[in-house]
C-alpha positions as CSV (number, residue, x, y, z in Angstrom):
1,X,32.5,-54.4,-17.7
2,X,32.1,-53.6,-21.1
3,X,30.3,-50.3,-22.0
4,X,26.8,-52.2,-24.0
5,X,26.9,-54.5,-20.7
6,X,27.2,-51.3,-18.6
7,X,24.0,-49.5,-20.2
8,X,22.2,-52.4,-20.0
9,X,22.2,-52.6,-16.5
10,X,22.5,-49.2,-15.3
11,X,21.3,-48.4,-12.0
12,X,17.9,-47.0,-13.0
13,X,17.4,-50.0,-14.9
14,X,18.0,-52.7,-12.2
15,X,15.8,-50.7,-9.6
16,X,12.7,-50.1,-12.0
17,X,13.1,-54.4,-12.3
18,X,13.4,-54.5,-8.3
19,X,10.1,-52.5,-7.8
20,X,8.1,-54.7,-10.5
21,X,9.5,-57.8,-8.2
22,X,8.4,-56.6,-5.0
23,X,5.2,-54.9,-6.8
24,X,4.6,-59.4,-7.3
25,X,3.3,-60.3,-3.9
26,X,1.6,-57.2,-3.0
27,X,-0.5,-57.2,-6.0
28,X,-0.8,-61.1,-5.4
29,X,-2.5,-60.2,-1.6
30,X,-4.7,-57.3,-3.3
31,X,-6.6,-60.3,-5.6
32,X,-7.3,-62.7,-3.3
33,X,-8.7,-66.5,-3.6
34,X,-11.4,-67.0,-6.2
35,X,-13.3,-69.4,-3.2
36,X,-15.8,-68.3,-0.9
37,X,-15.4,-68.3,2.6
38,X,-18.6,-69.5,4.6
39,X,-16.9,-68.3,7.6
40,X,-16.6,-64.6,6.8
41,X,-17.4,-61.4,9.4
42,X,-20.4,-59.9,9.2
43,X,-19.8,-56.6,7.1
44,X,-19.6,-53.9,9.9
45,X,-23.2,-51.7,10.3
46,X,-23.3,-48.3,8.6
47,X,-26.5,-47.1,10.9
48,X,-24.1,-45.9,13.7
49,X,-25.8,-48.1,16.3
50,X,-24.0,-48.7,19.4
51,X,-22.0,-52.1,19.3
52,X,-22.6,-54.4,22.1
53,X,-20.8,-53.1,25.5
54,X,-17.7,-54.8,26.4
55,X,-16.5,-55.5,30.0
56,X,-13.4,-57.4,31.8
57,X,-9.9,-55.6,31.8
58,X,-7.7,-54.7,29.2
59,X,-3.7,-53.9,30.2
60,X,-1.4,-52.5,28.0
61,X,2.2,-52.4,28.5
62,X,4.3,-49.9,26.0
63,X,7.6,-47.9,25.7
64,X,7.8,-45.1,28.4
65,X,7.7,-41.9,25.3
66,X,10.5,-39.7,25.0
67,X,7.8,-36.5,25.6
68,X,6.4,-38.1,29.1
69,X,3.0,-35.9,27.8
70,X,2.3,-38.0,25.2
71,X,2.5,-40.8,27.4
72,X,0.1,-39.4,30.8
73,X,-2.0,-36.6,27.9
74,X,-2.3,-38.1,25.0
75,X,-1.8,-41.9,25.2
76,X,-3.3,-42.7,28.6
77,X,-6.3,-40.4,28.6
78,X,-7.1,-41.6,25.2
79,X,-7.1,-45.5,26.2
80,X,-9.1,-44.6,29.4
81,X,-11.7,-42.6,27.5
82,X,-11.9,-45.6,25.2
83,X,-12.0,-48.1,28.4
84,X,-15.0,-46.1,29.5
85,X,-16.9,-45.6,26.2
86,X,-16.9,-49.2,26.3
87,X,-17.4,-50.7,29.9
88,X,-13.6,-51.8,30.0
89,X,-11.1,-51.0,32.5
90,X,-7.9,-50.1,30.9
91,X,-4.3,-49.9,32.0
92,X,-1.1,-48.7,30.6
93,X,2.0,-49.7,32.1
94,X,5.3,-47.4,30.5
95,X,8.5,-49.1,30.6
96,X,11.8,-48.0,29.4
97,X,12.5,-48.7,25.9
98,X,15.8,-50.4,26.9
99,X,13.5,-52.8,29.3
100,X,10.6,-54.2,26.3
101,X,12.9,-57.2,25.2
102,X,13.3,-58.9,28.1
103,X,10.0,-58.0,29.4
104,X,8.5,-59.2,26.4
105,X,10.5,-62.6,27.2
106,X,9.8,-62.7,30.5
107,X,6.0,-62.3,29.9
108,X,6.1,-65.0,27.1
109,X,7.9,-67.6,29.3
110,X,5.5,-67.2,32.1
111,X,2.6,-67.4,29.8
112,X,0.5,-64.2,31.1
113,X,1.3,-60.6,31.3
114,X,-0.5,-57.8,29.5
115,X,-3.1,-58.2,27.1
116,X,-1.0,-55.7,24.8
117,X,2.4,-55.7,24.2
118,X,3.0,-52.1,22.6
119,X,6.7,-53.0,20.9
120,X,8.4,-50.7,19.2
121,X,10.9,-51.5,16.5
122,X,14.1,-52.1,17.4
123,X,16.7,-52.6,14.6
């Protein structure tokens, strides 16, 4: 490569152009449609009044944490305070990490499972 071809595309040059293309689509979600949508949420109260109580049962399956505390002190204390606060009964199910994919398969072919599939990324 010749040495004007070179400066021209120099590193720096070809990952400021790579940021301003992937900058495209975000800044294209940020705008949004110019049309109303009659079927919007209501904008969420500011008065701090108590939603409407839930009820029924919400299970949760996740990855069994590498600290087991965050799993039974953190994690499952905080989902059961939240079950409580509102009427639900929560509960978390901690599986090995090695054991989600073909859980999550097996759950998907038979249609039913846990409400929550807590996966974590695996490369």
């Amino acid at each position: 490569m010749d040495d004007v071809t070179q400066r021209m595309f120099d590193r720096r040059t070809l990952l400021k152009g790579a940021a301003a293309v992937a900058a495209i689509p975000i800044a294209a979600a940020c705008v949004g449609s110019s049309t109303s949508s009659s079927t919007a949420a209501p904008a969420a109260s500011g008065s701090g009044a108590a939603a409407k109580k839930l009820s029924g049962s919400l299970s949760i399956i996740q990855w069994a944490h590498f600290v087991p505390e965050f799993d039974t002190k953190y994690f499952d204390d905080w989902a059961k305070a939240w079950g409580t606060k509102n009427g639900v009964n929560v509960t978390v199910d901690h599986i090995p990490l090695a054991d989600l994919p073909a859980r999550a398969a097996a759950e998907a072919g038979a249609k039913s499972g846990h409400d929550i599939f807590g996966h974590f990324a695996q490369g």
